[in-house]
N, C-alpha and C positions, 0 to 999 in steps of 0.2 A: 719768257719774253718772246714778243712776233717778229720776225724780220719782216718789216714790211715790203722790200722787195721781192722779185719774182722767184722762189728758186733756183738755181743755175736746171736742177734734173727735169723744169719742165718750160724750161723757153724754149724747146722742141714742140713739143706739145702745144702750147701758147701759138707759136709761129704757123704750125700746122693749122689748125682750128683757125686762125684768122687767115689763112690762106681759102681754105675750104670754104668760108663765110665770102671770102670777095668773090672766088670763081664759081660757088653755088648758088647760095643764097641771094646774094645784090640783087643778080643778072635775073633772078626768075621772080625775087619778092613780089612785083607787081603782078606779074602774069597770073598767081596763083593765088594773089589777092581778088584779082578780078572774077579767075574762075573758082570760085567756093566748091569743095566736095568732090573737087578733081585730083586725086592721087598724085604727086610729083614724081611721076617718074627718071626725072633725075637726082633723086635721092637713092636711090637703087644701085647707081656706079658710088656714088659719094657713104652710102653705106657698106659694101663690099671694100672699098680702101681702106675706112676705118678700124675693117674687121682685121684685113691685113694687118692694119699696125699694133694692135690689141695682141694676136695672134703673134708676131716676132718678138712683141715685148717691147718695140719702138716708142711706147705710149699709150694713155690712155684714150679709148674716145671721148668726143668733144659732148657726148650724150649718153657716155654710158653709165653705169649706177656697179658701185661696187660695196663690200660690205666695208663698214669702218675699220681701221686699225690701232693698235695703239700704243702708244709711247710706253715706254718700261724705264725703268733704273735714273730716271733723269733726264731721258734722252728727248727729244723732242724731235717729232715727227714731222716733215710735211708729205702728208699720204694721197691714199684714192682721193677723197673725200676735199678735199683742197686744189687738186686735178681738176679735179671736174667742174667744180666752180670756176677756175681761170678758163678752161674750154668751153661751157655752158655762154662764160661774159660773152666770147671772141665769139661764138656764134650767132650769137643773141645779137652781137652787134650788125650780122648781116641779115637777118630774121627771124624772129621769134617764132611765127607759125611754122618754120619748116623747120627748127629745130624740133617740137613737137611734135611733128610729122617724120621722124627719124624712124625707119625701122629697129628694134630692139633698143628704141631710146625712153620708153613709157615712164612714164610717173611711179606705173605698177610694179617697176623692175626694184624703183627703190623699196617700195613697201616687201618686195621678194628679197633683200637684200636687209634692211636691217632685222627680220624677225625670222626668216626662214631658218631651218636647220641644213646640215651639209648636202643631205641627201637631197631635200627640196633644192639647194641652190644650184647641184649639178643636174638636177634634172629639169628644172625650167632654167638656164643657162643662156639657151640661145633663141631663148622667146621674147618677142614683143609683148610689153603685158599695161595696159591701162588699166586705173584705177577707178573703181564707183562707190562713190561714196556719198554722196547727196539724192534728196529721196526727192518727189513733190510734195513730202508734209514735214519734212526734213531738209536745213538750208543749213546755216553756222551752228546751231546745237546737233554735233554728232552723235552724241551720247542718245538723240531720241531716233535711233532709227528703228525702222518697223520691218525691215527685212529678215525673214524667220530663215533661221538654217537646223533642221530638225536630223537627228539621225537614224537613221534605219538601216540596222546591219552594215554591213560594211561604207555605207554612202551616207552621207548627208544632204537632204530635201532641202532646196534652197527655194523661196517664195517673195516676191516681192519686186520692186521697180526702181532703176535706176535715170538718175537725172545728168547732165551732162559729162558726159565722162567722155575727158579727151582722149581722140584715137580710137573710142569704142569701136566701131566700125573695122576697123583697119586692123587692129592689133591679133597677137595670136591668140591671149588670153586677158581676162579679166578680174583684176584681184579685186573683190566684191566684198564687202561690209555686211555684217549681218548678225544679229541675235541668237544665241541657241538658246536661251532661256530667258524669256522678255520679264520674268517674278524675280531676275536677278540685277536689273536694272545693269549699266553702263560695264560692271565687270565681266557680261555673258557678252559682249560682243566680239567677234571674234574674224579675222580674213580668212576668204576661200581664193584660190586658185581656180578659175573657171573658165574652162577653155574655147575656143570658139567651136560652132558647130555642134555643142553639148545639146542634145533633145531639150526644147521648153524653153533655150535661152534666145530671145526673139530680139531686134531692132527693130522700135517703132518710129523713129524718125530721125531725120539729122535736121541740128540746129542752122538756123541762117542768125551768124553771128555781129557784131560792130564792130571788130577786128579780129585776128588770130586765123583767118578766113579759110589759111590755108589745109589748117587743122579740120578732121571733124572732130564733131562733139554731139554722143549720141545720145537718144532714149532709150533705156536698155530695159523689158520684161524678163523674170524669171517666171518660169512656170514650171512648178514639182521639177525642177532640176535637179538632177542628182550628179552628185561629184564625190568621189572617192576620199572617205576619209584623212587620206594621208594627202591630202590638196588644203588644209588646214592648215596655216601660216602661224608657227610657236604652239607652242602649250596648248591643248583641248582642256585643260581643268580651267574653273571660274575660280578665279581669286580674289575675294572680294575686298580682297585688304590692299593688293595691288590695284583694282579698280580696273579703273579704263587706260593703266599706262602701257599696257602691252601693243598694243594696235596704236595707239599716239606716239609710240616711238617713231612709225614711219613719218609723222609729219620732222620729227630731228634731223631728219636726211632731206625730206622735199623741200620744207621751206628754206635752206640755206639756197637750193637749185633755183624757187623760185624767183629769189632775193639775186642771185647773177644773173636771171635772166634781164630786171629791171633794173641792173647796171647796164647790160652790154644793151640796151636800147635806149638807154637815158645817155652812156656815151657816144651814140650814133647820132642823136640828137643833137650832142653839143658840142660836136666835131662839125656839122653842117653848120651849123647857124654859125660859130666862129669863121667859119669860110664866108660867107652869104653877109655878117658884118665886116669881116676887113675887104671885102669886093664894094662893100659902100662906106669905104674910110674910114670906120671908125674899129680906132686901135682900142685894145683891149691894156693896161697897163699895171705889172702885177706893182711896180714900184710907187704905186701912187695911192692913195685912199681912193676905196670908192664912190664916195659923197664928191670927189672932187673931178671925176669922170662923167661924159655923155651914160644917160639914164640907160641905154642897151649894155652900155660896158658893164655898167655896175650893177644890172639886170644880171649877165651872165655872169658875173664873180661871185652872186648869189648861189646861182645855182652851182657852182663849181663847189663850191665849198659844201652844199648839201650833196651832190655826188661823189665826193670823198668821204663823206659820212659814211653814205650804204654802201660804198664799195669796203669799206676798211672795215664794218662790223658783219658784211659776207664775209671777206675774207676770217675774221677772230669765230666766225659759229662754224664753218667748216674746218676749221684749223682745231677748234677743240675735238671734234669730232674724233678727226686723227689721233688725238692724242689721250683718248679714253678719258678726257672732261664732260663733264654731263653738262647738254647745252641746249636746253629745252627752252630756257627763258631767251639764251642769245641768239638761237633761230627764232626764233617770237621778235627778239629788236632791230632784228636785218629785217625780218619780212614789212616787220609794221615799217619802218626808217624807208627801207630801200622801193614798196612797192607805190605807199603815198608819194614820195619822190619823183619813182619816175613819170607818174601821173601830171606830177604839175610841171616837171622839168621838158617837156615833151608841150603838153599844151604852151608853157611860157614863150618855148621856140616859137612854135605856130605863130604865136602873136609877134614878138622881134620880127620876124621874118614876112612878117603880113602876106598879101597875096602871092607871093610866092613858096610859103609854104602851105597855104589853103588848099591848091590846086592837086591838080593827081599829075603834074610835072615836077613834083618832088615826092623824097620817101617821108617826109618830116607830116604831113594830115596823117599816113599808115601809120607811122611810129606812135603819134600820139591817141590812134584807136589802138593800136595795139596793147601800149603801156597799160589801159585800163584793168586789162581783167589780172593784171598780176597783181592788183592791190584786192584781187574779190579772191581768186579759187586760192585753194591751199590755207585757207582761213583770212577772213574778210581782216581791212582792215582795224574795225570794232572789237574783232574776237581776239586779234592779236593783242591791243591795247587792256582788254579783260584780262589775259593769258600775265601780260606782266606786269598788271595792278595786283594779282594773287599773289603773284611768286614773290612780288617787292613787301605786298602786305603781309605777306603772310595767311592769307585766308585760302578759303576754300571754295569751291565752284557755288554750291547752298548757299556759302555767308555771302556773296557777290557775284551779282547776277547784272 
């Protein structure tokens, strides 16, 4: 059973993380909004504390990616993996793009974290590492990508192009997507560790985005890249019986992250606009039916109740996590629940709020360009609804398309 309150071992952690989000993130959201592709250099102090408290044991970071744990004999866990989700929200609720903009906070670090072995985990440890994973003839069907990773004596020849990958620019390495044997279909794909400055591996552009601004997000070329062997994320055998779940486990860990980040912006959203309506009278009333309320009141009890939704089933698909539950389909129902959500709950502000939230004198226009792309990357939200039409039907990727 979930407690659905916070647990006592991380209202530190919780408290910190929404500390860091008012005195970092608020204060500079806009600036870094404005300037796209400009590094925030005050994440630099705000990353060095984090490390601090990681490093005493104080807590986890508000961005960090650790491997799951999990529950034994009955015992019920609330671990990494449930951490990180309640610090992801608290951030999220001061900015999305600079939480993505975290040093050693990447996408990539999850994908290093659920499949790496010990030896990969201690030695990219203290890297920053973004994820590439979408091609230009490759968008939601992962399974077709064209990125060849060939081996030759001790390296593997990596060949092919990557499409927006947050943080490519920035990061220290880049956990890359790729085929060793394209006559094996979706079981030959397999992640590389690919580090920056590797010969061949080129930036050919950065993105000018509709939110996340502060983030980059790059075009990445391989050319005859060669990367060592043991830079291979799990198992080097094709298993065709396993298929493609070895490498899709990394989305078990990111879409729970993506699904808090579209809480902690959906409740920034509707923390302002409850301000901005009882500043023009109208009281909000939980003891009343909402048919029998002003249309903005019962506008937001709408939405309140759909942000309890995505908040409560982030919270159940990181909490399995912890607890050695397989939670492929319930990271699938946060992401698809929580990223549609914070989509309309964001735009719905804007409109309650009318020209006052239109303007760039409020964060609620950012917020609601922001909210978008978390219902696109990490798997759109079509593919999610795919994802847990199989797993409820019973089918398979072939029989439902």
């Amino acid at each position: 059973m979930i407690n659905l309150e916070i647990p006592r071992k991380f209202e530190q952690l919780v408290d910190r993380a929404h500390q860091a989000a008012a005195a970092f993130f608020r204060p500079n959201s806009r600036k870094y909004d404005r300037a796209e592709h400009t590094y925030p250099k005050e994440l630099d102090t705000l990353a060095a504390l984090l490390d601090g408290l990681n490093a005493s044991g104080s807590g986890a970071g508000a961005g960090g990616v650790r491997r799951s744990t999990k529950g034994g004999n009955g015992q019920v866990v609330n671990g990494s993996n449930l951490a990180l989700a309640l610090g992801t929200i608290e951030m999220c609720w001061g900015d999305v793009a600079l939480l993505l903009s975290m040093p050693r906070q990447g996408l990539g670090n999850a994908a290093i974290a659920s499949v790496a072995n010990e030896e990969q985990l201690e030695r990219f440890g203290g890297k920053w590492a973004a994820m590439a994973i979408t091609e230009p003839d490759c968008g939601s069907d992962s399974a077709a990508i064209r990125t060849t990773a060939t081996l030759d004596g001790d390296h593997y020849v990596l060949n092919g192009e990557k499409i927006f990958v947050t943080s490519g620019e920035r990061a220290d390495a880049v956990v890359v997507w790729a085929t060793v044997d394209k006559s094996k279909g979706r079981a030959a794909i397999k992640s590389f560790v690919v580090e920056r400055g590797t010969p061949g591996f080129e930036l050919v552009r950065l993105e000018h985005k509709l939110g996340i601004r502060a983030s980059d997000t790059a075009h990445l070329r391989l050319d005859n890249v060669r990367v060592p062997k043991e830079n291979l994320l799990g198992s080097p055998e094709i298993n065709t019986e396993q298929g493609f779940a070895g490498v899709m486990q990394t989305f078990d860990n990111t879409r729970p992250l993506v699904a808090a980040m579209a809480v902690g912006v959906a409740r920034a959203a509707l923390e302002e606009t409850r301000r901005v309506l009882e500043e023009a009278g109208i009281e909000i009333d939980y003891d009343r039916p909402a048919d029998s309320q002003p249309a903005a009141a019962a506008a937001f009890l709408a939405m309140e109740a759909d942000f309890e939704a995505m908040y409560l089933l982030t919270l159940e698909a990181a909490w399995m996590a912890d607890n050695g539950k397989p939670n492929s389909l319930h990271a699938s129902y946060a992401k698809a629940k929580a990223g549609r959500c914070a989509t309309e709950i964001t735009l719905r502000c804007v409109e309650l709020c009318g020209s006052l939230a239109y303007s760039e004198n409020s964060l609620l226009e950012k917020w609601a360009r922001d909210a978008k792309i978390l219902d696109i990357f990490e798997g759109t939200q079509q593919i999610q609804q795919l994802i847990i039409a199989r797993r409820l039907l019973g089918k398979t990727s072939a029989e439902l398309k």
